[in-house]
N, C-alpha and C positions, 0 to 999 in steps of 0.2 A: 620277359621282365624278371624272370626268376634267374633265369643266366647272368645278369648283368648283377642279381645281388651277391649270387656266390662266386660270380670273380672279382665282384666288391670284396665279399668277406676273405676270400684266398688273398686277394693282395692287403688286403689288413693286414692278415696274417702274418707274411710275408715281411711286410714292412717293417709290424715290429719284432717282428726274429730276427732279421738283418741291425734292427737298432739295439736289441739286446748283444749281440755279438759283436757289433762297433763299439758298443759300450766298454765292451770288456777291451778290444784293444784297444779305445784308446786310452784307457786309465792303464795299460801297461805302458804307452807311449809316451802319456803325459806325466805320470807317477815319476818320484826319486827310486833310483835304482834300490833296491835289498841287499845288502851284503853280508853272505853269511860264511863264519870264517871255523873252521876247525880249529879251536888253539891246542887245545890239550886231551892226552890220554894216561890217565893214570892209573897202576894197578889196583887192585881190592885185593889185598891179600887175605884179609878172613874169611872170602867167600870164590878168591880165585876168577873174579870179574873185571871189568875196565869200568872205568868213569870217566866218562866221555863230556868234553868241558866245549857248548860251541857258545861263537858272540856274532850279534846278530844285531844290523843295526839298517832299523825302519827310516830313511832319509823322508819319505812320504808325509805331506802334510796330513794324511788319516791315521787314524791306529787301526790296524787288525786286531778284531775280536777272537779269528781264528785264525791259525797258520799250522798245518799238520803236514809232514811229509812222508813219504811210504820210503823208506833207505834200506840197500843193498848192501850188505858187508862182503867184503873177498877177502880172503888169505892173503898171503903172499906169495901163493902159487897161482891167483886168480879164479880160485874156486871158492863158489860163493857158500860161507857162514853159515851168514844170518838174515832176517828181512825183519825189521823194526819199524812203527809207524811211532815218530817222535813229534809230537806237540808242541808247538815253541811259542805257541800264541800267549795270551795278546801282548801283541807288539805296540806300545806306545810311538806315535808319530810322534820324527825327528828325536829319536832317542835309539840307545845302542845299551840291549839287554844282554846280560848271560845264561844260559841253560846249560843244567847239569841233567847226564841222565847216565844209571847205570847197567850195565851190559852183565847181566848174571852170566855166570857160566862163559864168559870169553874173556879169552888174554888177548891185552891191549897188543903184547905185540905179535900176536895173528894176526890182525888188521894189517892188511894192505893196503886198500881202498874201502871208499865208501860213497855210495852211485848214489845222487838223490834221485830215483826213480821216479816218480810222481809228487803230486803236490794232491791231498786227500781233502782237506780243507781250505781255504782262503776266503774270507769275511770281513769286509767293512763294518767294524762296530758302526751302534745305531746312534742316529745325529735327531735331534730335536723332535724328540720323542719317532722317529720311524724306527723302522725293523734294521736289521743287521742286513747288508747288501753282501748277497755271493757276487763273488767274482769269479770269472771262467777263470780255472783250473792253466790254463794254458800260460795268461795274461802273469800270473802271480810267477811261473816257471821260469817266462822270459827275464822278469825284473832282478830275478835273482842272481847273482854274480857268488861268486866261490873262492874261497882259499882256504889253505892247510898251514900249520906252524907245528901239527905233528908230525910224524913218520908218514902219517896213513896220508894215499893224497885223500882228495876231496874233488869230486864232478860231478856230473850231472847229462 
């Protein structure tokens, strides 16, 4: 009898780990794409930095409470910079935000590229009084789609 309850409780278990991780694809499958776009780099000359200008536009009928990404910088020889983890949250569903952020210490035009390496956060703001819903890290990666209108490219 005790056999049958712990492979009751293992496939519990199991169950809902498999539905937590269908979960997460399928709100990358059913979600509006992310697009997130490099437009601009512009010098800092009083401090000798870049000001890096992206726009980023949540098609999703949810808002992200969070959206944080781990990004690689390269030269223009391909040898990497910097490693910056940039914030771009909350993203308002069905709207297209800009974020500014500045690059102490790097000239805009060292950038070569710029690798979104990871995705550190992604979060469903909370809906009708619940909690904020993570989403696998993976799910949020795929959704994202990329372009540059700088120099530097921009991928992933």
């Amino acid at each position: 009898m005790k056999k049958l309850h712990l492979r009751g409780l293992f496939f519990g278990v199991a169950v809902a780990a498999l539905a937590s991780l269908s979960s997460g694809a399928a709100w990358a499958e059913e979600a509006a794409p992310m697009h997130l776009e490099l437009n601009k780099l512009e010098s800092l000359p009083q401090n000798g930095g870049c000001r890096v200008y992206f726009v980023i536009n949540n098609q999703a009928p949810e808002t992200l409470s969070q959206f944080r990404l781990d990004m690689i910088l390269f030269g223009n020889d391909g040898v990497i910079l910097k490693r910056v983890a940039l914030d771009l949250g909350p993203l308002p569903a069905k709207r297209t935000a800009v974020r500014l952020f500045d690059l102490q210490g790097t000239k805009c035009e060292d950038i070569g590229r710029m690798l979104v390496n990871d995705v550190l956060a992604c979060q469903k703001a909370a809906q009708g009084g619940a909690q904020p819903t993570e989403i696998a890290h993976d799910a949020c990666l795929d959704r994202l789609s990329l372009s540059s209108r700088a120099k530097a490219e921009l991928s992933k």
